[in-house]
N, CA and C atoms as an extended XYZ file, in Angstrom:
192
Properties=species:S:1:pos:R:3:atomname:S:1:resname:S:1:resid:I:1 pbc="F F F"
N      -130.186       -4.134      -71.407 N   UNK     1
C      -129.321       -4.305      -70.253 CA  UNK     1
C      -128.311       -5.421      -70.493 C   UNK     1
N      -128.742       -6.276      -70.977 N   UNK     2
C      -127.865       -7.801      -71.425 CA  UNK     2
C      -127.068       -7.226      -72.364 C   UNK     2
N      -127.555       -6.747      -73.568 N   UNK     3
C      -126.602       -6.362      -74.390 CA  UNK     3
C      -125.408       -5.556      -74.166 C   UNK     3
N      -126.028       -4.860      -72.836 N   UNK     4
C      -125.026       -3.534      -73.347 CA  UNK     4
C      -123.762       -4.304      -72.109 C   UNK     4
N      -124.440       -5.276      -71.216 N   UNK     5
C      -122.881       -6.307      -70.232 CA  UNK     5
C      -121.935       -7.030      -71.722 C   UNK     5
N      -122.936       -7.248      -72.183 N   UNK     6
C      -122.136       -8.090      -73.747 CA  UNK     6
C      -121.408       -7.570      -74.282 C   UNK     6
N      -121.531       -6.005      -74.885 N   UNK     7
C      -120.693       -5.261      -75.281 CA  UNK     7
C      -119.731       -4.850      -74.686 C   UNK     7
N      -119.635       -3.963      -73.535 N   UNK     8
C      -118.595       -3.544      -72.964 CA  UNK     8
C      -117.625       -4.730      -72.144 C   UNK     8
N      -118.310       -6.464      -72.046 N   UNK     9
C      -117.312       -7.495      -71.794 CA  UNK     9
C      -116.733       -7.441      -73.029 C   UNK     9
N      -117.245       -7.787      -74.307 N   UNK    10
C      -116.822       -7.922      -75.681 CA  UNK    10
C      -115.422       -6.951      -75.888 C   UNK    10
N      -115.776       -5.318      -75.458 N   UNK    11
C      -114.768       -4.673      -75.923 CA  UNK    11
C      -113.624       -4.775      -75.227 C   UNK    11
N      -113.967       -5.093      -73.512 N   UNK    12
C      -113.000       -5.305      -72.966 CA  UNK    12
C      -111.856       -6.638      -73.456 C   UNK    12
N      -112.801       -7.809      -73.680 N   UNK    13
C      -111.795       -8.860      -74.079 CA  UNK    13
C      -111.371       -8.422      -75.145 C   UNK    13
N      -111.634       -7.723      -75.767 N   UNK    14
C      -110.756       -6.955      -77.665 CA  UNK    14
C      -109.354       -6.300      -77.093 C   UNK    14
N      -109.753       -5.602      -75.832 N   UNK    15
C      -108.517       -4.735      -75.891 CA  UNK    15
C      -107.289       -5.546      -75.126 C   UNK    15
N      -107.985       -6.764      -74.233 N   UNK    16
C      -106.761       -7.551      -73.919 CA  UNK    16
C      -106.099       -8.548      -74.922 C   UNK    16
N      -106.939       -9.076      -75.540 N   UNK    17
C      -106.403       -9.723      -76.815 CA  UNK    17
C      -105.209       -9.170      -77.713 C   UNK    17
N      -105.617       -7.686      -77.817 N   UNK    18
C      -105.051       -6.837      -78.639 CA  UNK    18
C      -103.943       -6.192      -78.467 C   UNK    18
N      -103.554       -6.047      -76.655 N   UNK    19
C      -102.553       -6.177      -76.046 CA  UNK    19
C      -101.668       -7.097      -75.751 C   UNK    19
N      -102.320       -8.444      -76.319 N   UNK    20
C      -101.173       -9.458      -76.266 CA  UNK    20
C      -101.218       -9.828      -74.855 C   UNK    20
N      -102.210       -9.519      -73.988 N   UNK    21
C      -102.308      -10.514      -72.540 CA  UNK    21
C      -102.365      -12.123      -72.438 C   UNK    21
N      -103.168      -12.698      -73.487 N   UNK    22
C      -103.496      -13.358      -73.489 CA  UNK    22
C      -102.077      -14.804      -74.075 C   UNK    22
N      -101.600      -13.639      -74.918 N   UNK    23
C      -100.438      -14.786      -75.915 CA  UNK    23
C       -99.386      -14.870      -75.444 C   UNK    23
N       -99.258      -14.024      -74.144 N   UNK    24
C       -97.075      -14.500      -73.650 CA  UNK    24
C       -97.577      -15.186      -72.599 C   UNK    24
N       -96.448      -16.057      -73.386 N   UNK    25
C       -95.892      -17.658      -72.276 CA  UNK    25
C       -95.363      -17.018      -70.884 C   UNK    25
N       -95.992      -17.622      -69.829 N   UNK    26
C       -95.290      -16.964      -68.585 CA  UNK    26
C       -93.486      -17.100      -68.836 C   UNK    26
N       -92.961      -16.215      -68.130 N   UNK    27
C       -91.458      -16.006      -67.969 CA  UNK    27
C       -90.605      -17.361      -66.950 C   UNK    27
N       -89.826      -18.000      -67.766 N   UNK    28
C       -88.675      -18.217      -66.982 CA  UNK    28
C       -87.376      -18.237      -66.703 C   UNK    28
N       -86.810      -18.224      -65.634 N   UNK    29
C       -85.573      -18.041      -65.499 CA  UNK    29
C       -84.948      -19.399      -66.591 C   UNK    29
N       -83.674      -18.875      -67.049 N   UNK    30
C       -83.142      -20.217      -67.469 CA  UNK    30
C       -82.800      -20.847      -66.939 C   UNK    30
N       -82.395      -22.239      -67.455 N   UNK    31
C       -81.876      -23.230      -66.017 CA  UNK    31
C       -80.132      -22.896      -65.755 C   UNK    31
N       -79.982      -23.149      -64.823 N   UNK    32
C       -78.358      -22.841      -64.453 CA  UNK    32
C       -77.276      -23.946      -65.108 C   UNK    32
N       -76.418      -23.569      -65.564 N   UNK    33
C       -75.443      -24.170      -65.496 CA  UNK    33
C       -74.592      -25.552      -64.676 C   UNK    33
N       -74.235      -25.952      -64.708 N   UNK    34
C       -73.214      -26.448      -63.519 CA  UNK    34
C       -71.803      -25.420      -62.692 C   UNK    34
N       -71.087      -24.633      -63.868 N   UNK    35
C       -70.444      -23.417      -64.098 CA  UNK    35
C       -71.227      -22.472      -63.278 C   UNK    35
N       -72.870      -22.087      -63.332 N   UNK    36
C       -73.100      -21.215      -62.452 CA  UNK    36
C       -73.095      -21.592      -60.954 C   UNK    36
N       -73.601      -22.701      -61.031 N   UNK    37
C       -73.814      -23.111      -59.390 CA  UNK    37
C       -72.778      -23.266      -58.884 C   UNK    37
N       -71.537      -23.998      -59.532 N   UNK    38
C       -70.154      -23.743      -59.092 CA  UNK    38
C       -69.593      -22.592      -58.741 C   UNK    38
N       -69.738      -21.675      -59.350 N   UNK    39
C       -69.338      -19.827      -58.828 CA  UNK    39
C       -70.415      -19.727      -57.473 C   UNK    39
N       -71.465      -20.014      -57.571 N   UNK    40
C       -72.482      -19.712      -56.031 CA  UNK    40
C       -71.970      -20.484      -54.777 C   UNK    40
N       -71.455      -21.800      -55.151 N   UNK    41
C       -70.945      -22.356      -54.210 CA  UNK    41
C       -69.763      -21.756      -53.550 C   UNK    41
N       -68.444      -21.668      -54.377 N   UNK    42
C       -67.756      -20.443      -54.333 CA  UNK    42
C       -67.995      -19.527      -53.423 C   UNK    42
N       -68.681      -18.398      -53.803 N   UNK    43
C       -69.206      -17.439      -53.073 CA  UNK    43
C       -69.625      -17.544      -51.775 C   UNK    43
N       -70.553      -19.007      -51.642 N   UNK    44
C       -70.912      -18.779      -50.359 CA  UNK    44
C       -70.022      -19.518      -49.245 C   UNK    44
N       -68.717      -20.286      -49.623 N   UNK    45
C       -67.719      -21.106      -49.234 CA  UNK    45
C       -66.791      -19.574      -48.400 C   UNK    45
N       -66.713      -19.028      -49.816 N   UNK    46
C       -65.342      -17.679      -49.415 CA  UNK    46
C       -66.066      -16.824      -48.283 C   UNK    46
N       -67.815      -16.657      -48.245 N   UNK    47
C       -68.536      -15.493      -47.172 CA  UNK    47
C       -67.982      -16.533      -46.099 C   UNK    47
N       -67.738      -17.675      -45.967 N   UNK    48
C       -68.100      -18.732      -44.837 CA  UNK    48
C       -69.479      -19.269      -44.428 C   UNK    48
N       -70.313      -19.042      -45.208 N   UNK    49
C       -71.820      -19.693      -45.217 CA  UNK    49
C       -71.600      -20.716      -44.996 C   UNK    49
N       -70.723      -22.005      -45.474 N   UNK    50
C       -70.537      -23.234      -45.446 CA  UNK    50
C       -69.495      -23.812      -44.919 C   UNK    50
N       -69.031      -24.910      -44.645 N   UNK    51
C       -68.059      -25.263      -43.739 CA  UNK    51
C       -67.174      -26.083      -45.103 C   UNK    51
N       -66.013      -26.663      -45.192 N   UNK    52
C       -65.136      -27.222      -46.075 CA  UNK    52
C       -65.726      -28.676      -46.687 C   UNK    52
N       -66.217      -29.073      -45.545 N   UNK    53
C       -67.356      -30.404      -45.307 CA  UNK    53
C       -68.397      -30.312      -46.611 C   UNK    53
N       -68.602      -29.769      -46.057 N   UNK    54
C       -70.462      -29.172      -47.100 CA  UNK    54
C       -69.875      -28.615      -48.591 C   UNK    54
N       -68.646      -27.523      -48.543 N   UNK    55
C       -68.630      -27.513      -50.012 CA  UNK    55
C       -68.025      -28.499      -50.827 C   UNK    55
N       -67.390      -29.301      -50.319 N   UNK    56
C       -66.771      -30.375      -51.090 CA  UNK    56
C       -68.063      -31.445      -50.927 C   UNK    56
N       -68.738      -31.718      -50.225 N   UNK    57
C       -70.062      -32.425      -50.835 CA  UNK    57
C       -70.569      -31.938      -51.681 C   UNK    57
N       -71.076      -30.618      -51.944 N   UNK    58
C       -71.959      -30.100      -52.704 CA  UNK    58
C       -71.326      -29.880      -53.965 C   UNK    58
N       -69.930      -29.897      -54.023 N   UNK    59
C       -68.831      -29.642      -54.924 CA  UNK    59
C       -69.161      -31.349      -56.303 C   UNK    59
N       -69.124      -32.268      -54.812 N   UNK    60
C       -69.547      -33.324      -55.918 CA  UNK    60
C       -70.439      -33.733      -56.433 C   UNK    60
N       -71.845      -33.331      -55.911 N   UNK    61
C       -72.804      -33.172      -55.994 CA  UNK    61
C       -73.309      -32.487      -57.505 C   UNK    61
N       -72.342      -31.453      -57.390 N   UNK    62
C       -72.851      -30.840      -58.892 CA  UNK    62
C       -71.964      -31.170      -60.092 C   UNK    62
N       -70.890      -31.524      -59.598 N   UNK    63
C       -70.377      -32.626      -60.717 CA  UNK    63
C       -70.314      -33.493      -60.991 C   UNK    63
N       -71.077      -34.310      -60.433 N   UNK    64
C       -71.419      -35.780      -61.015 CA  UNK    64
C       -72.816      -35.720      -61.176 C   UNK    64
């Protein structure tokens, strides 16, 4: 009875190993730019999300 939990855990951890579950680095986004966040700011300036106030803070914000 022991053996046979041993085995079929055993084969199971073989086949994730073997699939490479175990070896990828979780995923991340890359980090942004200054260039990107500048186009988002943009964007959400031109929808009117933000007031003239706020994007020229945030404007300096990401450039300095």
């Amino acid at each position: 009875m022991v053996s046979t939990v041993l085995v079929v855990g055993g084969v199971g951890a073989v086949i994730l190993w073997a699939s490479g579950a175990f070896s990828q680095p979780p995923r991340q986004a890359p980090p942004s730019s200054p260039s990107d966040a500048r186009d988002l700011l943009d964007a959400r300036y031109a929808r009117g999300e933000i007031t003239r106030e706020q994007y020229q803070q945030m404007r300096e914000d990401i450039e300095s």
